[in-house]
GUSE-950271 format. One line per field, with one value per residue: x, y, z of N, C-alpha, C, O in turn. Coordinates in steps of 0.05 Angstrom, whole numbers. Layout:
# residues N
nX	c(X_...)
nY	c(Y_...)
nZ	c(Z_...)
caX	c(X_...)
caY	c(Y_...)
caZ	c(Z_...)
cX	c(X_...)
cY	c(Y_...)
cZ	c(Z_...)
oX	c(X_...)
oY	c(Y_...)
oZ	c(Z_...)
//
This chain:
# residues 283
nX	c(1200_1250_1302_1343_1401_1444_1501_1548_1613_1666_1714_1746_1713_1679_1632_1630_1607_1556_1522_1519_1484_1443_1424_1404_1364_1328_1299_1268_1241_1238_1250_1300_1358_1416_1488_1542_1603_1667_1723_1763_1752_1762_1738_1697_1677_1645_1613_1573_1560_1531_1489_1459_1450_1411_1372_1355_1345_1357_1345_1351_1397_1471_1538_1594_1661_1738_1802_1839_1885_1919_1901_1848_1803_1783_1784_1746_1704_1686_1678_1625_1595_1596_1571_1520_1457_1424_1396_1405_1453_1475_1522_1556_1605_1618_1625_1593_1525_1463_1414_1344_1317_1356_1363_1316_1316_1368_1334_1298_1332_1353_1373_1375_1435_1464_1493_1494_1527_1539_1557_1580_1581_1620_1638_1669_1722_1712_1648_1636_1630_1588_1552_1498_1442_1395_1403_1405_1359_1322_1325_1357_1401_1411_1394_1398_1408_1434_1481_1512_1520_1553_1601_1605_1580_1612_1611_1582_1574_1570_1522_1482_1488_1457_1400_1360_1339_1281_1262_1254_1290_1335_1347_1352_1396_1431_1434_1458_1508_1583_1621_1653_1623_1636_1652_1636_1655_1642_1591_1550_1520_1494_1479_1474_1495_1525_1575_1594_1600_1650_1684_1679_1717_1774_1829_1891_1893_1906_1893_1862_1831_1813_1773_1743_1776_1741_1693_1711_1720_1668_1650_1676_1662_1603_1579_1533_1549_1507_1495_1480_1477_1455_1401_1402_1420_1475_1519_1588_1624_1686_1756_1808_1859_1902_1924_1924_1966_2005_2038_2009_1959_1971_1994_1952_1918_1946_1949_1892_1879_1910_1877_1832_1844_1861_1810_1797_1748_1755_1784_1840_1845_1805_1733_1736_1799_1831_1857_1823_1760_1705_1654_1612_1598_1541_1522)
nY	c(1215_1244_1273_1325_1348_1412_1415_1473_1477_1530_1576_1641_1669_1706_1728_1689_1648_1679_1680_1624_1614_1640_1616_1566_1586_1595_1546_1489_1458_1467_1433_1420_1434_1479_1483_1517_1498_1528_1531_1573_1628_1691_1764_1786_1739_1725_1755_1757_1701_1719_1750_1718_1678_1705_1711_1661_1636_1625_1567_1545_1543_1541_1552_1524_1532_1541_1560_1582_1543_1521_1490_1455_1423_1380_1367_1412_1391_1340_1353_1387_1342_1310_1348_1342_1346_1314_1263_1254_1280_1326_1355_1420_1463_1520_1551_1544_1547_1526_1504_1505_1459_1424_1402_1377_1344_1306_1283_1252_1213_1184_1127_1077_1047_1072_1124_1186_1216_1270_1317_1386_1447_1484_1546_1607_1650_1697_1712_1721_1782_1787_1765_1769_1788_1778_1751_1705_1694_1701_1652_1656_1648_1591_1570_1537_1566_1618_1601_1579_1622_1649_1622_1572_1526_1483_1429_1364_1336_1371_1404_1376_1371_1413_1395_1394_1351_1316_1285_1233_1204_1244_1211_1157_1165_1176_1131_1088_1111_1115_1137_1148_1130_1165_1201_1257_1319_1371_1368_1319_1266_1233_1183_1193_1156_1127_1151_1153_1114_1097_1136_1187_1235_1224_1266_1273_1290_1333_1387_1352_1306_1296_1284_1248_1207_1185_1166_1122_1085_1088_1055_1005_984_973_1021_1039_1083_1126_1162_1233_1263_1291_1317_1355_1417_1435_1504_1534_1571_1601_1609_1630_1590_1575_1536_1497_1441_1405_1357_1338_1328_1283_1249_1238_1215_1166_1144_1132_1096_1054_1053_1029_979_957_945_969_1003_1044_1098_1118_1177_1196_1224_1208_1194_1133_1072_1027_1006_1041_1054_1112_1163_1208_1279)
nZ	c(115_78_96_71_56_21_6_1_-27_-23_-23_-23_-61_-68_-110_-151_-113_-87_-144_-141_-95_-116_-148_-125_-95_-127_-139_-165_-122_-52_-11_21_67_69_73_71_56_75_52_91_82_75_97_52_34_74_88_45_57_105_81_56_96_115_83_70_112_191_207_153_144_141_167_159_172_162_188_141_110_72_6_27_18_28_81_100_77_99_154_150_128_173_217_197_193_160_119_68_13_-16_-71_-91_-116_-104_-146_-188_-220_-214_-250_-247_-245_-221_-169_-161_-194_-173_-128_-148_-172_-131_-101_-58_-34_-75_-100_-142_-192_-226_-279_-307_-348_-377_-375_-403_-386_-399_-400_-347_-334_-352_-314_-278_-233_-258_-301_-284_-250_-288_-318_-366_-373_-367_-424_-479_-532_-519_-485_-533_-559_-525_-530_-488_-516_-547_-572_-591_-550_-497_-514_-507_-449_-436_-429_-471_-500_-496_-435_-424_-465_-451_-408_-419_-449_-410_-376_-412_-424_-440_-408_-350_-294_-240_-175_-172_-148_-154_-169_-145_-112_-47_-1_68_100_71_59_103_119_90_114_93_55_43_70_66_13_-41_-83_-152_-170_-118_-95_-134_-113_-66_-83_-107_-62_-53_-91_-83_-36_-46_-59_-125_-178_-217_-264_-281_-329_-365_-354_-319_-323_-301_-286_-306_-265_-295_-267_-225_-212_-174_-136_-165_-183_-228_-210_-163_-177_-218_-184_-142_-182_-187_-141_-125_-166_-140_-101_-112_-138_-84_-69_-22_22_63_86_134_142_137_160_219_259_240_231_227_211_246_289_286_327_328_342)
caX	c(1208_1282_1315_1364_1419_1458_1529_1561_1646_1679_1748_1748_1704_1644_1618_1610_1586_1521_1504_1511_1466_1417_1407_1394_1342_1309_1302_1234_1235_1254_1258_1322_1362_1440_1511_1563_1635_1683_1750_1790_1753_1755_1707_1692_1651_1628_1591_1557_1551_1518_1467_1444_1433_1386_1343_1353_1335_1373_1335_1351_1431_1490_1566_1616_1681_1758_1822_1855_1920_1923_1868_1845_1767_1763_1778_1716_1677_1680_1669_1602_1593_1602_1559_1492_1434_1413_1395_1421_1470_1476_1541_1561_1621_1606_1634_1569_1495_1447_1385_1325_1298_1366_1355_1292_1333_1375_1316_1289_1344_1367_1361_1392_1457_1472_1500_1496_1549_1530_1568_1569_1573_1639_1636_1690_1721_1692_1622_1636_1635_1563_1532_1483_1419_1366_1412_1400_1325_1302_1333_1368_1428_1414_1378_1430_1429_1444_1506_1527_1533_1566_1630_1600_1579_1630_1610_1551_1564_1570_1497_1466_1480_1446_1379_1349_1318_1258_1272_1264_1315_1361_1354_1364_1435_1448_1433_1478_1539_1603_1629_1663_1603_1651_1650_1660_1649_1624_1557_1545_1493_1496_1458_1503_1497_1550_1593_1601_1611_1675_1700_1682_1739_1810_1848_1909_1889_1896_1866_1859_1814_1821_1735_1746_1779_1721_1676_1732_1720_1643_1655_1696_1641_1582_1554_1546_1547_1489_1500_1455_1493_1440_1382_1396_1446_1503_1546_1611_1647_1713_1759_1850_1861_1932_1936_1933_2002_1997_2045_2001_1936_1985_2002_1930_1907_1965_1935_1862_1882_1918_1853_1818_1858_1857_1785_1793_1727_1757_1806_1843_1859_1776_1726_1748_1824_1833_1866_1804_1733_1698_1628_1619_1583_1526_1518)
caY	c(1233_1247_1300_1333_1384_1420_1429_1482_1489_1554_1588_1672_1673_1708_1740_1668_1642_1704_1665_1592_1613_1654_1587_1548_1601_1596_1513_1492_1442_1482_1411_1426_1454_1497_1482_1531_1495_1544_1527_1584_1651_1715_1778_1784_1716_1723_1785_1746_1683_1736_1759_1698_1667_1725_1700_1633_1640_1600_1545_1532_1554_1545_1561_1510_1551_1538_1575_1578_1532_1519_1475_1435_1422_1345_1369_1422_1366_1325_1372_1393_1317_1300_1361_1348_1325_1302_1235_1251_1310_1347_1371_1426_1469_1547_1571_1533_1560_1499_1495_1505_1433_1405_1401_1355_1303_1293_1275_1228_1194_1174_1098_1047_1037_1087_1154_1204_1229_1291_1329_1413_1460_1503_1573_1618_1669_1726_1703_1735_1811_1785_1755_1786_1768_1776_1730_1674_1686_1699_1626_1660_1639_1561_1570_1527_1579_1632_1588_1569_1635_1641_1601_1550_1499_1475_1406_1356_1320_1388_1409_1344_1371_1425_1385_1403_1336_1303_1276_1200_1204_1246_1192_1134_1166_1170_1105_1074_1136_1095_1152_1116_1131_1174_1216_1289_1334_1391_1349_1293_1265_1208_1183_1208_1140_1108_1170_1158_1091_1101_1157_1209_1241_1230_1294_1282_1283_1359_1395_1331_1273_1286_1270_1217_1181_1174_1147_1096_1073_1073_1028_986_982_959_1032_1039_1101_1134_1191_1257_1281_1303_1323_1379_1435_1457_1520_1529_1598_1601_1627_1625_1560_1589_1516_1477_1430_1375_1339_1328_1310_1262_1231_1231_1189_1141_1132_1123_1068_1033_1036_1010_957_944_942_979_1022_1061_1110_1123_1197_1213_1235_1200_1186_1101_1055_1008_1024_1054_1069_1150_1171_1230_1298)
caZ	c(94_75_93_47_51_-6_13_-21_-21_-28_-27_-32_-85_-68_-129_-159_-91_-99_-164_-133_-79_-128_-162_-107_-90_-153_-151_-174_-93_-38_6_32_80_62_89_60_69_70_68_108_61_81_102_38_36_104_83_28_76_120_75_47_121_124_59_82_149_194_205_129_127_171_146_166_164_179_183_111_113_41_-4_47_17_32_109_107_69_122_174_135_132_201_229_180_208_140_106_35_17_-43_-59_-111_-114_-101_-166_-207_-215_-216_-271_-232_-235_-218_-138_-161_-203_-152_-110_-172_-174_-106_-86_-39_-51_-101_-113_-168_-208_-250_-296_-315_-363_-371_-390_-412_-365_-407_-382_-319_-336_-359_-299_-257_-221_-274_-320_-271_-246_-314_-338_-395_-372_-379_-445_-497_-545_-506_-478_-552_-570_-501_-527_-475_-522_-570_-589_-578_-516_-485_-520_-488_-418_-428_-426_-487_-504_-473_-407_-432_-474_-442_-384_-428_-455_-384_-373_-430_-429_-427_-389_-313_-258_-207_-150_-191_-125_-163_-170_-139_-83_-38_30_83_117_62_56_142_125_77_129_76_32_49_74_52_-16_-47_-108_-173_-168_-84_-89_-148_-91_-61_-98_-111_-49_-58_-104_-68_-24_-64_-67_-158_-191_-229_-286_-280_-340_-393_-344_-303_-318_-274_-304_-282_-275_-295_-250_-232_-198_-157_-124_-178_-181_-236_-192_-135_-190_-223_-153_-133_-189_-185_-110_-138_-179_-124_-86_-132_-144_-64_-57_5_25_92_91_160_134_139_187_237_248_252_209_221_207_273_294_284_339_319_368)
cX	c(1239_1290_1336_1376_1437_1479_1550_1585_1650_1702_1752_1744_1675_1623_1610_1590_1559_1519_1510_1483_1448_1402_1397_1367_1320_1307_1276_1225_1259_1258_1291_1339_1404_1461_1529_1593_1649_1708_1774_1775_1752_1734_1694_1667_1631_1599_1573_1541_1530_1486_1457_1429_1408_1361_1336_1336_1352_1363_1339_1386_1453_1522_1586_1648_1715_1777_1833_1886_1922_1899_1865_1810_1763_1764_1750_1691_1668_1670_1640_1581_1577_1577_1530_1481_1417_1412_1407_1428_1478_1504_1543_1581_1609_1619_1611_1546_1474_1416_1366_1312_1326_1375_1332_1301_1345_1356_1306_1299_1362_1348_1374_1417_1469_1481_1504_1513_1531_1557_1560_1583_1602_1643_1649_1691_1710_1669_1620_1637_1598_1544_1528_1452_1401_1377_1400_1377_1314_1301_1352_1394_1440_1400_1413_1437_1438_1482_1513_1534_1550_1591_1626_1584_1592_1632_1586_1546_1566_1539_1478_1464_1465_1410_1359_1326_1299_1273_1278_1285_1330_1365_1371_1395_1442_1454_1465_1506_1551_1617_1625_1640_1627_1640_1654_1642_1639_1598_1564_1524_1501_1488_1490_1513_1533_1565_1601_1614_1640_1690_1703_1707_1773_1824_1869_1916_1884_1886_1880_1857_1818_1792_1730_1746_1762_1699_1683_1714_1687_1641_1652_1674_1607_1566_1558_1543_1513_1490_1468_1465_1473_1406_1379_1415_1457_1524_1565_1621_1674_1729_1793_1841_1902_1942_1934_1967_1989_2020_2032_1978_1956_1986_1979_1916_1924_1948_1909_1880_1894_1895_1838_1818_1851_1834_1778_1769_1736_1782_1814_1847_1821_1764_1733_1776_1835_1838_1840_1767_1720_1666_1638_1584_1568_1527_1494)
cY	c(1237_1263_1302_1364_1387_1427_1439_1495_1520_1560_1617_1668_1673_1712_1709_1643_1652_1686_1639_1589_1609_1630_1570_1565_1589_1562_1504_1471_1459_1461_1404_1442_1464_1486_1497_1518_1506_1530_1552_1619_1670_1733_1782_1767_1725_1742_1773_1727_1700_1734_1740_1676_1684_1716_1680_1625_1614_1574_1524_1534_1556_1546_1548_1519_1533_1559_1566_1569_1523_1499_1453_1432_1391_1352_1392_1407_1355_1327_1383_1359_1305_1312_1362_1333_1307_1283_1236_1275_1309_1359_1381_1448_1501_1565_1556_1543_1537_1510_1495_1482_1404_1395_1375_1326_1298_1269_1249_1209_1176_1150_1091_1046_1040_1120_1159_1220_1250_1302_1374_1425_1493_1535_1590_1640_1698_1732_1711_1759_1806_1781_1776_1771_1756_1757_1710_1673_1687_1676_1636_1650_1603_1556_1560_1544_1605_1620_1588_1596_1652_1633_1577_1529_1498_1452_1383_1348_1347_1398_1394_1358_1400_1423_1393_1379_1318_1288_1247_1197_1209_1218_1163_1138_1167_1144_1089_1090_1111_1110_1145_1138_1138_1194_1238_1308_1370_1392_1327_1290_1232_1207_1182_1183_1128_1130_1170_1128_1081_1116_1180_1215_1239_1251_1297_1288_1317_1358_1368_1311_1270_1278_1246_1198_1170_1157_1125_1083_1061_1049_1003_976_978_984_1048_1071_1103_1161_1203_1283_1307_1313_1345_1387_1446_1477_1527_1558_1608_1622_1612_1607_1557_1561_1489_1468_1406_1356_1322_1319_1281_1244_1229_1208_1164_1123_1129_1103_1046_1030_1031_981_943_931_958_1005_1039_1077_1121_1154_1210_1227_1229_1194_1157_1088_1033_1021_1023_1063_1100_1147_1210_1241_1287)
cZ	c(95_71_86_46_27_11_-10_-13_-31_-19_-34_-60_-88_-82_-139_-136_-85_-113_-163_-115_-100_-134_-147_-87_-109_-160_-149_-141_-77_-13_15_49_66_73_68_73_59_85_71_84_77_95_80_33_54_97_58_43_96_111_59_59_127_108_66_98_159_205_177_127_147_148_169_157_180_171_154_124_84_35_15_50_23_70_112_94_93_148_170_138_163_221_216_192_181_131_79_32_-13_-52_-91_-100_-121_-125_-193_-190_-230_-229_-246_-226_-226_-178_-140_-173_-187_-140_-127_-185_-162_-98_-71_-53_-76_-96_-145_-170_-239_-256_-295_-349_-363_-382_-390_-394_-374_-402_-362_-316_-339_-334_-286_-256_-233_-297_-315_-261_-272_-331_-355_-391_-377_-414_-470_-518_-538_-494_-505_-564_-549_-504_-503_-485_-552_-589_-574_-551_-499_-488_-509_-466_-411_-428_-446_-502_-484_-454_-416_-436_-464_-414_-392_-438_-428_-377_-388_-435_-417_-411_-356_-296_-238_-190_-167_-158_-137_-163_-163_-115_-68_-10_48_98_96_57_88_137_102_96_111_64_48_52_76_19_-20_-66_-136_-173_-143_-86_-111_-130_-79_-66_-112_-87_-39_-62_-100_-42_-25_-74_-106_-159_-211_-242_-280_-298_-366_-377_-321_-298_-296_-294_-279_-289_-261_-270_-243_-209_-191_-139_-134_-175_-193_-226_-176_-155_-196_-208_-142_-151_-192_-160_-116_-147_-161_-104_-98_-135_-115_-58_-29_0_45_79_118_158_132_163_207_234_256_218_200_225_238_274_301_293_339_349_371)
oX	c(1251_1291_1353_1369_1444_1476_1562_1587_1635_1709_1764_1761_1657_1600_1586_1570_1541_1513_1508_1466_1437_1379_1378_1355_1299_1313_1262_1201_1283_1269_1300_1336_1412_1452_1529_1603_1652_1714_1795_1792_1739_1714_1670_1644_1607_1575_1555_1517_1510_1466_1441_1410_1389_1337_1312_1316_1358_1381_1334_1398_1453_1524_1592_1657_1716_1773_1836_1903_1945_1882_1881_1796_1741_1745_1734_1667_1647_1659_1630_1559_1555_1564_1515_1489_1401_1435_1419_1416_1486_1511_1537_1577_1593_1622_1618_1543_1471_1400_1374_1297_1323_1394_1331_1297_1334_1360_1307_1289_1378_1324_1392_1421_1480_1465_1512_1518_1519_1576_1541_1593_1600_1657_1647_1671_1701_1664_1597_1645_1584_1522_1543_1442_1391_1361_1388_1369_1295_1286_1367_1407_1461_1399_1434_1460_1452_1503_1530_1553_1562_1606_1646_1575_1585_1644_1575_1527_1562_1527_1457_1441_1462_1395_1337_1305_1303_1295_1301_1301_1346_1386_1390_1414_1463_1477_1486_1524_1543_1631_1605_1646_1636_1617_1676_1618_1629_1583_1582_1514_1512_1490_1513_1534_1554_1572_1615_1634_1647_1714_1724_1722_1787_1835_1877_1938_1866_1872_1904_1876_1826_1790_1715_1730_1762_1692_1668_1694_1681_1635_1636_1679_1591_1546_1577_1533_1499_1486_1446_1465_1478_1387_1359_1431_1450_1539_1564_1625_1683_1720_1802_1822_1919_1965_1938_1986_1972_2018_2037_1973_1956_1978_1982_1905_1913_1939_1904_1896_1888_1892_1821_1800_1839_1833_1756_1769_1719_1797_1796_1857_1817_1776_1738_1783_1847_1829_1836_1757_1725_1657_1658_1562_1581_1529_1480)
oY	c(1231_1274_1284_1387_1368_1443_1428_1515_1530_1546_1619_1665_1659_1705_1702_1629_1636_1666_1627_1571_1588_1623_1558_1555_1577_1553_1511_1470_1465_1471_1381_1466_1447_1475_1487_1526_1502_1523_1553_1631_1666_1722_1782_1775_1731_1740_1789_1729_1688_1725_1750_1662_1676_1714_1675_1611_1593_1559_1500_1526_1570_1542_1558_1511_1518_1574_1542_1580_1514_1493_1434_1436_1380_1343_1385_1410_1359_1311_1389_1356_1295_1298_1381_1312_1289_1275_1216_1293_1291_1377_1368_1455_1505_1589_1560_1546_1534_1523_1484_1481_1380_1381_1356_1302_1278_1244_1227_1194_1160_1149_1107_1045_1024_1135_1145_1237_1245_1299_1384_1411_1515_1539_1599_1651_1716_1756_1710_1765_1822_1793_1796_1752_1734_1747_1696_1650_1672_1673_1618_1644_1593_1533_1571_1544_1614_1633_1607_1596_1671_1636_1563_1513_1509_1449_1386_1351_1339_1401_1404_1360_1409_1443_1400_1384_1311_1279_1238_1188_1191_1210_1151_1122_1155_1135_1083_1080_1095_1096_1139_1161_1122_1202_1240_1305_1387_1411_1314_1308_1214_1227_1174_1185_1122_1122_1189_1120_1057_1109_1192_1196_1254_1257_1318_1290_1329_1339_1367_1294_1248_1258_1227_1179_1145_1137_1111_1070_1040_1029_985_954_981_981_1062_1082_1083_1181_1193_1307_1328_1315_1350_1379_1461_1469_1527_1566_1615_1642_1591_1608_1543_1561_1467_1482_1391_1335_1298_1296_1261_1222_1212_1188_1143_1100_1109_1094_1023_1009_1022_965_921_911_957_1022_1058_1066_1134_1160_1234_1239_1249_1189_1155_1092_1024_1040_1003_1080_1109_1139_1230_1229_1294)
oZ	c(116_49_91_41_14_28_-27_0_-48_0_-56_-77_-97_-76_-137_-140_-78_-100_-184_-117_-106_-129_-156_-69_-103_-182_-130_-137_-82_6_15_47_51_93_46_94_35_108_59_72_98_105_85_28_50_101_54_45_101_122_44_51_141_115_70_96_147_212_176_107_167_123_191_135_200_152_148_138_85_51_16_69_21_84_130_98_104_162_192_149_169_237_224_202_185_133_70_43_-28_-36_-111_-77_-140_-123_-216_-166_-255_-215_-225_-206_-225_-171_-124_-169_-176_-142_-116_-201_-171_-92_-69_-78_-92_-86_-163_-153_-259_-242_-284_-367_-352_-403_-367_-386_-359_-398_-353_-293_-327_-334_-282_-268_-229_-312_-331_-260_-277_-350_-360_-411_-385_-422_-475_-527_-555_-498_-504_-580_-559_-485_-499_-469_-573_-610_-552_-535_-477_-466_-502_-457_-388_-427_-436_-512_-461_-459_-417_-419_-459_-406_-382_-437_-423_-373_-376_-449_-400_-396_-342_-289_-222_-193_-176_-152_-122_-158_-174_-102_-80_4_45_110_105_35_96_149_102_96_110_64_60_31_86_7_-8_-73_-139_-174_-135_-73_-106_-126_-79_-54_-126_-94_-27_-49_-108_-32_-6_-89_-112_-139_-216_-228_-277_-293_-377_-393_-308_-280_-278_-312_-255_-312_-240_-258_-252_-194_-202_-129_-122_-168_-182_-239_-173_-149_-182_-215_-125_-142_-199_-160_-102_-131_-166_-91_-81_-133_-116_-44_-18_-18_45_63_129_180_126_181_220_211_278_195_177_238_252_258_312_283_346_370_389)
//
């Protein structure tokens, strides 16, 4: 059987961390176990992190934590990474509340030599005076017209991902979307064996396209992409982004494209620190 953890990032931002958990409470397969990577948050979190190890129980939930030195989420990736006992890992970013059946696509669409690239669902920062628990156990909160009159759906390809048509279909537009198969670290999944065998995310890479990179290097390494864009909502809630610098995106995808171009699968700047690829020895 294949065991499967959800690793979910965060950054002092507990209120939308409550309704990442909630959702991952409420997921129609509870075959999984929790990793909270926190990079460097507060008591604030902790005190959430607290009480959600309690629902959890810890057999299901552990909180991989570091000191805050500025955005430094591909180094608590990896550290999350590094410390899972899991066969395939889940990853979604702790400011999104995951569709109740989207824990099971995952699972339905994990092969050999593949990761999944999903997509979400962006919702306007006024949306956030709104949320509360019974939004998100009752569903009403993924329901598309609820979102559209939301200001969170503005045009079709946005209405698509909120899974409104039969599964077939929506699978087959996945299938054929000319939209590039990447790494989006908000959603995505992949067996932990080829995410060990890239050296997971590059940590000098800060916040714009620093988890693109990665899945460059998939790539680059025979493992393809697979869209999970139209079959199982992710919403996203808005929120100030204080370390944005379109410098350092700019300069991140310049460096994507040059590994691309190289073909190179390893980065010496990952879990391990070696210019050449290295057996990574498990506790």
């Amino acid at each position: 059987m294949v065991s499967t953890e959800v690793i979910v990032t965060t950054y002092n931002n507990p209120q939308a961390l409550h309704f990442a958990l909630l959702g991952l409470e409420g997921q129609s397969t509870q075959a999984f176990t929790l990793c909270v990577a926190d990079d460097g948050s507060g008591s604030e979190t902790q005190e959430v992190v607290s009480n959600w190890q309690h629902r959890f129980g810890n057999d299901r939930f552990r909180h991989v934590w570091h000191p805050d030195n500025g955005f430094a989420k591909n180094e608590i990736l990896n550290k999350a990474i590094a410390t899972s006992k899991a066969d395939y890992l889940i990853f979604i970013d702790g400011d999104c509340i995951a569709s109740p059946g989207y824990i099971q696509r995952h699972f339905d669409l994990r092969r050999p030599g593949q990761f999944v690239s999903g997509s979400l669902i962006r919702m306007p920062l006024e949306v956030n005076e709104l949320l509360s628990d019974g939004l998100v156990t009752s569903k009403t909160i993924f329901r598309a017209d609820w979102l559209k009159a939301h200001g969170s759906i503005r045009r079709l390809g946005t209405w698509l991902k909120t899974a409104s048509l039969p599964l077939a279909v929506a699978d087959f537009l996945e299938q054929i979307s000319p939209v590039k198969k990447v790494w989006n670290g908000c959603n995505s999944s992949g067996w932990r064996s080829d995410l060990i065998a890239v050296n997971g995310f590059d940590e000098s890479m800060k916040y714009g396209a620093e988890d693109v990179e990665m899945g460059v290097r998939l790539n680059n390494a025979g493992i393809i992409g697979r869209h999970n864009r139209y079959t199982a909502p992710l919403l996203h809630i808005e929120h100030a982004r204080s370390y944005a610098d379109p410098l350092v995106a700019a300069s991140n995808k310049r460096y994507m494209k040059t590994v691309r171009r190289s073909g190179r699968a390893w980065t010496p700047l990952g879990i391990v620190k070696s210019d050449t690829p290295s057996s990574f020895i498990q506790d």
